[in-house]
N, C-alpha and C positions, 0 to 999 in steps of 0.2 A: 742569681744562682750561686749558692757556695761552691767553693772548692773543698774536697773532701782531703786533707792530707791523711799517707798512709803511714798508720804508726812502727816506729823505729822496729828495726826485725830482731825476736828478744835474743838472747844468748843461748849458745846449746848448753843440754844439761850437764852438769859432770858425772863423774862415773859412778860415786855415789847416789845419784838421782834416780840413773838408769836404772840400778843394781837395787834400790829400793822399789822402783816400778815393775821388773821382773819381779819379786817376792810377793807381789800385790798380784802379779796378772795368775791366771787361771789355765790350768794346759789347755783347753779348750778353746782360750780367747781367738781370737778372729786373724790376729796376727800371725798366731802361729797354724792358721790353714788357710795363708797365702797361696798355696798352688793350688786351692779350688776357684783362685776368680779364673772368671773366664777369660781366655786367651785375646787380644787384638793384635791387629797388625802383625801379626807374628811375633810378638813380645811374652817371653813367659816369667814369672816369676821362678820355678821352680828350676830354672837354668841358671839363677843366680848361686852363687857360692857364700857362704858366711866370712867372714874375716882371719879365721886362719886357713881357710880353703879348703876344706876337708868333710866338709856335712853341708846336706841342702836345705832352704830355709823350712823345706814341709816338715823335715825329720826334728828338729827341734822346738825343744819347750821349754818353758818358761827358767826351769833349774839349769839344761843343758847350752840355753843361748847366755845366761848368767857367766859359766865359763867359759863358754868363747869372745864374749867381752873381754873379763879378763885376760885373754888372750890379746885380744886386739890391741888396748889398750897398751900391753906389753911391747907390740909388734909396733904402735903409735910411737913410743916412747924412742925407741931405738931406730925410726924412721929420720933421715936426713933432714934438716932442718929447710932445703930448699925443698924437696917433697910436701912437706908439713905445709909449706906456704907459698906452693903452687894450687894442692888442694885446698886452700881457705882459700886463695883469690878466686878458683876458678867455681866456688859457692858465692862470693861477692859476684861475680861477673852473674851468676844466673839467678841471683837474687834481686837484682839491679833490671836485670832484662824482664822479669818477672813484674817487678814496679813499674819498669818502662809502659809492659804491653797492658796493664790495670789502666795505667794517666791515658793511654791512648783511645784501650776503649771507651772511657768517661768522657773524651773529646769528641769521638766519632760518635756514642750518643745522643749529643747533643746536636750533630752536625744537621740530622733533617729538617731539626726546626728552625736552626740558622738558616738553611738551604731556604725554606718556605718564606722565611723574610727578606731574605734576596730578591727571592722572584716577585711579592707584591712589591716592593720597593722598585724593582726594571719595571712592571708590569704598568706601577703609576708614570714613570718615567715616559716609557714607550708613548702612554697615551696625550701625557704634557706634549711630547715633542711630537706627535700627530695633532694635536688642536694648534699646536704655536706655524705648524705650516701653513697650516686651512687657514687660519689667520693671515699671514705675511700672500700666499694664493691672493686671497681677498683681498688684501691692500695692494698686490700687483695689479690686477684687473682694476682696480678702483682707478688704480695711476693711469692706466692705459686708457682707459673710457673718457677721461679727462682728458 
């Protein structure tokens, strides 16, 4: 059975990238009617604030999140450089944990049928070492009769 390695996690886009994918998306698109998923857990999207705090993610579209990027990015820029790079580690930490728990369940998949070859493996064992008694029994008795 191979092992599946998981490919490197690519780079985020730059701000050009974004700011080309806003001009491309649609007011319509899905992204921007975020507050119609449904709610779990008591998690809502529509309780989230945009990045300069001021608008909610339903009320904006495609032209309107464009400037608040640029905003962000602004806000990015002039953000402390410990900031900057507490939020990267703490995307490494959950991207890593992320990898972690994928290797793990691709371990514990395979673990039933491991598990099943254990058990005939003890199961033949068990029975070796009940015939090797019935045996040595037998060669007890045999001594004694003699």
């Amino acid at each position: 059975m191979g092992k599946r390695k998981l490919p490197d996690r690519p780079k985020p886009p730059n701000l050009e990238q974004i700011v080309a994918d806003l001009h491309r998306a649609e007011d319509d698109d899905m992204v921007f009617q975020i507050d119609k998923v449904p709610e779990e857990d008591g998690f809502s999207f529509s309780t989230l604030n945009s990045p300069s705090g001021g608008t909610n993610l339903s009320d904006l579209s495609a032209s309107t999140l464009e400037s608040q990027i640029s905003l962000a990015s602004i806000d990015n820029n002039s953000l402390g450089q410990s900031e900057n790079d507490t939020f990267t580690q703490e995307m490494e930490k959950s991207y890593n944990q992320v990898k972690r728990l994928i290797q793990l369940y691709s371990v514990i998949k395979m673990e039933p049928e491991e598990l099943n070859n254990k058990l005939t493996k003890l199961e033949t064992l068990g029975e070796e070492i009940t015939d090797s008694i019935l045996d040595l029994r037998q060669a007890a008795e045999a001594l004694t009769k003699t």
